[in-house]
C-alpha positions in Angstrom: -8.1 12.8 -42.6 -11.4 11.4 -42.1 -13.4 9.1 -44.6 -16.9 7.9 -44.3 -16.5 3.9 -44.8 -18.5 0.9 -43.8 -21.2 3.0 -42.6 -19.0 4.8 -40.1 -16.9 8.3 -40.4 -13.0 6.5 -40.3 -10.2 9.1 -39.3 -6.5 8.3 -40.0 -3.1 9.2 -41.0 -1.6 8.9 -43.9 2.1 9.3 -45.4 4.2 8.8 -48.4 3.2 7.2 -51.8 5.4 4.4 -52.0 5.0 0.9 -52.7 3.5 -1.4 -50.7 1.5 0.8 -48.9 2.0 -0.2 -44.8 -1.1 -0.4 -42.8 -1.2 -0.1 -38.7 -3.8 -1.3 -36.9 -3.4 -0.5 -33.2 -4.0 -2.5 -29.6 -6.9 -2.1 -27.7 -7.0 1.6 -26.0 -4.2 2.7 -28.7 -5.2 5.1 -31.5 -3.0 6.0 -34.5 -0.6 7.9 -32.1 0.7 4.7 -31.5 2.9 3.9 -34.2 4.0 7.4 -34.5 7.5 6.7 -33.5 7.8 3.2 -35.3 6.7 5.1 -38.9 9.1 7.9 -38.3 11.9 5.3 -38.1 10.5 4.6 -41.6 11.8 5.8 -45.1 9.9 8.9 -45.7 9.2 7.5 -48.9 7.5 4.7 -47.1 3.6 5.3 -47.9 2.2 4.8 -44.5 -1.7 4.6 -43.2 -2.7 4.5 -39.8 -6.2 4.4 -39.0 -8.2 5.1 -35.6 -10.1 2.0 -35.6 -13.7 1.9 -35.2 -14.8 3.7 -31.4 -10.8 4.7 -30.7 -8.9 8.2 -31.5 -11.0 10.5 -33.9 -13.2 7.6 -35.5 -16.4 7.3 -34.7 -18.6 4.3 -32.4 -21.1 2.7 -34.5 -24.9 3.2 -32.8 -25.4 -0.4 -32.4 -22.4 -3.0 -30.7 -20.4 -3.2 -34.3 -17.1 -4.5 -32.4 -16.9 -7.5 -34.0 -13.6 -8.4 -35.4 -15.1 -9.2 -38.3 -16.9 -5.0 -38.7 -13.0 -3.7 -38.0 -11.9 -6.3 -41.0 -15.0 -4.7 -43.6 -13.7 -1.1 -42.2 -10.3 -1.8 -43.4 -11.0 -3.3 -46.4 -13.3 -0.5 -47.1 -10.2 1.9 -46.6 -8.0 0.0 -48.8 -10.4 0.3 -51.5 -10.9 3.9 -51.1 -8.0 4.8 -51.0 -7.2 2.6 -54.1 -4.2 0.6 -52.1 -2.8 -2.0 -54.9 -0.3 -3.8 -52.7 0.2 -3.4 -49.1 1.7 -5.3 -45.7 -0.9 -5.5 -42.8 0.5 -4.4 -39.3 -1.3 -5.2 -36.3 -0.7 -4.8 -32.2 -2.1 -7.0 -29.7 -6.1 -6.4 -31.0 -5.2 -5.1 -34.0 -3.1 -8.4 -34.3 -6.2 -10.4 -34.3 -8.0 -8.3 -36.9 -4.8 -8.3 -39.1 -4.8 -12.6 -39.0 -8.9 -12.7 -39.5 -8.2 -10.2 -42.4 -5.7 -12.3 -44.2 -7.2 -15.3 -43.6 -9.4 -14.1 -46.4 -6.6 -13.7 -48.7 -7.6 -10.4 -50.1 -5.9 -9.1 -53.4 -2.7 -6.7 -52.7 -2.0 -8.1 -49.3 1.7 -9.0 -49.8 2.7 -9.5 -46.3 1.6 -9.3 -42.6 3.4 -8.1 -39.6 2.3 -9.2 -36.1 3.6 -7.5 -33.0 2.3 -9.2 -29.7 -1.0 -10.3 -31.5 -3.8 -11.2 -29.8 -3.9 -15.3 -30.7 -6.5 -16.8 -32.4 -8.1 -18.8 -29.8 -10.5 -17.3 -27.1 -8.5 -15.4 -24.4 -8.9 -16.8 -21.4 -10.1 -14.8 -18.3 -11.7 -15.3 -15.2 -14.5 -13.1 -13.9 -12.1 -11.3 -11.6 -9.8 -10.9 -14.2 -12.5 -9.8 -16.8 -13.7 -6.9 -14.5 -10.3 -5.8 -14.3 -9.6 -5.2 -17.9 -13.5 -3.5 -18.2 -12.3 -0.9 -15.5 -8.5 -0.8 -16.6 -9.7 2.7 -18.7 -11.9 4.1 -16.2 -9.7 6.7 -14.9 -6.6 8.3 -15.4 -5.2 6.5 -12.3 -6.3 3.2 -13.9 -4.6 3.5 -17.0 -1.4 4.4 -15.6 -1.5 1.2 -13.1 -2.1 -0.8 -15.9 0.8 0.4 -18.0 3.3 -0.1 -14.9 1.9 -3.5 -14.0 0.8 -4.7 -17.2 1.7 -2.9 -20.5 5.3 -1.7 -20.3 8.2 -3.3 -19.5 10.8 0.0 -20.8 10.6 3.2 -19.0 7.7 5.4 -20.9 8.5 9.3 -21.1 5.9 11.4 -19.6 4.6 12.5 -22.8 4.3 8.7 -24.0 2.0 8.3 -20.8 -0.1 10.9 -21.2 -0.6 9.5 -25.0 -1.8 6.4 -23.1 -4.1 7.8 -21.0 -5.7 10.3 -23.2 -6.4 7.2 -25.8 -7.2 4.7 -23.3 -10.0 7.3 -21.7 -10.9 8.7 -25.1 -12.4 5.3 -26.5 -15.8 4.6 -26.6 -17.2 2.7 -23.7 -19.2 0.3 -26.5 -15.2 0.3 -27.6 -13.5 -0.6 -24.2 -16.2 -3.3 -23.3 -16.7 -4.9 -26.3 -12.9 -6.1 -26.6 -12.2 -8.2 -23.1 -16.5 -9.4 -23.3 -16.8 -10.7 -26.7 -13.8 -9.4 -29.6 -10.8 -11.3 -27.6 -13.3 -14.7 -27.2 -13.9 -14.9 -30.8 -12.5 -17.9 -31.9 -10.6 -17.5 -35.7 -8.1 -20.6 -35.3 -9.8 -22.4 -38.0 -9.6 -18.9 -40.4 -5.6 -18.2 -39.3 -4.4 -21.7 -40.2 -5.4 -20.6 -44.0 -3.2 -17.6 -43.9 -0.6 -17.7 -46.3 1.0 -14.5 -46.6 4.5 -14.3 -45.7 4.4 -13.7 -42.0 6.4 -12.1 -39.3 5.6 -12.2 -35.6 7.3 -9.9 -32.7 6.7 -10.6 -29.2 8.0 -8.6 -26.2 10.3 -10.7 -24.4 8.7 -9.3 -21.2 5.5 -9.0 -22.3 2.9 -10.5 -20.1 -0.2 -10.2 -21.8 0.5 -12.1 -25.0 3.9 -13.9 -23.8 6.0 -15.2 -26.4 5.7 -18.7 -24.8 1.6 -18.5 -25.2 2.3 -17.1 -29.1 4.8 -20.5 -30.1 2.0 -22.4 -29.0 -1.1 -21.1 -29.9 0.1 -19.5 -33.0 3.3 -20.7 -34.6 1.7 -24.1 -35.5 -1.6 -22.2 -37.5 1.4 -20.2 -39.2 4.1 -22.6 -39.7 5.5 -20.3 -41.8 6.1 -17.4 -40.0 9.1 -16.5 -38.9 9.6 -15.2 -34.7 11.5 -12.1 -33.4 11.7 -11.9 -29.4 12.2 -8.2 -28.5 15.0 -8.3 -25.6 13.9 -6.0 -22.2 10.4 -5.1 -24.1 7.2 -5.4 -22.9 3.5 -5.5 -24.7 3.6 -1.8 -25.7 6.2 -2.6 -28.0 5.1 0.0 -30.9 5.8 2.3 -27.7 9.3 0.7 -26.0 11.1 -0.1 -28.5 9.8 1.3 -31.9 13.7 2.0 -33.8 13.5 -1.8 -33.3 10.2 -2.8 -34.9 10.7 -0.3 -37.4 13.6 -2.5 -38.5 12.2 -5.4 -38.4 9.8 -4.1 -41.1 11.8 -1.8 -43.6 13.7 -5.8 -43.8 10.9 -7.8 -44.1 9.2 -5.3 -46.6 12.8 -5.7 -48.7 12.6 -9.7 -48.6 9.3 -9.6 -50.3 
């Protein structure tokens, strides 16, 4: 289903018309596909929305270099209000993770609960040059994707058709997309903005995840969220939504009965 929102033609996927609504915001090089197998673990009755953000999946790029975390927040909130969400949770992988804590930060009206899974933290990522022109080229190529999922992403053994997911996403974004994340997005710096979040919070971390480790996430984000309670996927790596989704999936049918 595609909407025109924020200036920009928004595609996602929508389920169910329970309450609260559950919103998915995907990792960089993901696209609503990803959390296909975590929202089928889900109640049917769950009302479920999972957009392609901005430049990834079926949405559109913007003309100019719109990637700032702060044009994927006004998409989302544009979506929410079109779609006349009263009360939702706020899910968010790895990018997605940092868009989720810049959007709650603002404490919007119906946000009743965010749900972090290997998030992005607050604080510019740190990357040397060599390291910097690895991510820009990791989605170049099909060969490049799937190097990066076996020495990066994953942890769990992916099926072939979970790969080739991965690939077709990574490759589909737009370049504005794939460069604008590792150059400027993941250097923004919204420490100051997560320490006034106040929704109850959950965080998941991939015990095997190298990109956002669970050691870098106590540090860096625990203390801006003192609240927030920590789940440490065993065996699981940073494509979490992907390895181990029955898990996740659990993790937020009992959060989303707590509240």
């Amino acid at each position: 289903m595609k909407y025109f929102l924020n200036g920009i033609q928004l595609n996602l996927v929508e389920r169910g018309n329970g309450s609260p609504a559950i919103i998915f915001l995907h990792y960089w090089g993901g696209s609503s596909r990803t959390w296909r197998k975590v929202i089928a673990a889900l109640p049917d009755s769950y009302h479920t929305i999972a957009p392609d953000l901005r430049g990834w999946g079926e949405s559109a790029a913007p003309a100019d270099n719109g990637f700032a975390l702060i044009d994927f927040v006004n998409d989302i909130l544009a979506m929410i209000t079109a779609l006349d969400v009263r009360k939702y949770v706020l899910v968010g992988h790895s990018m997605g993770g940092k868009i989720a804590q810049l959007l709650a930060s603002q404490r919007p009206r119906g946000l009743a609960g965010l749900v972090l899974i290997a998030p992005a933290p607050p604080v510019p990522m740190l990357l040397t040059q060599e390291a910097l022109l690895a991510m820009e080229n990791a989605y170049a190529s099909p060969e490049s994707v799937n190097m990066a999922i076996d020495h990066m992403l994953s942890a769990k053994p992916l099926s072939s058709g979970q790969r080739q997911q991965i690939v077709e996403d990574s490759l589909r974004g737009a370049p504005g997309a794939k460069i604008a994340w590792p150059r400027y997005a993941s250097q923004e710096d919204i420490s100051a903005e997560a320490a006034g979040i106040v929704s109850p919070t959950v965080i998941i971390a991939g015990e095997l995840d190298w990109v956002e480790t669970a050691a870098v996430l106590k540090t860096a984000l625990l203390p801006l969220i003192p609240h927030a309670l920590l789940h440490v996927l065993p065996g699981t790596g940073h494509l979490s939504p992907l390895e181990s989704p029955a898990e996740i999936a659990g993790i937020i049918r009992e959060f989303i009965e707590c509240l």
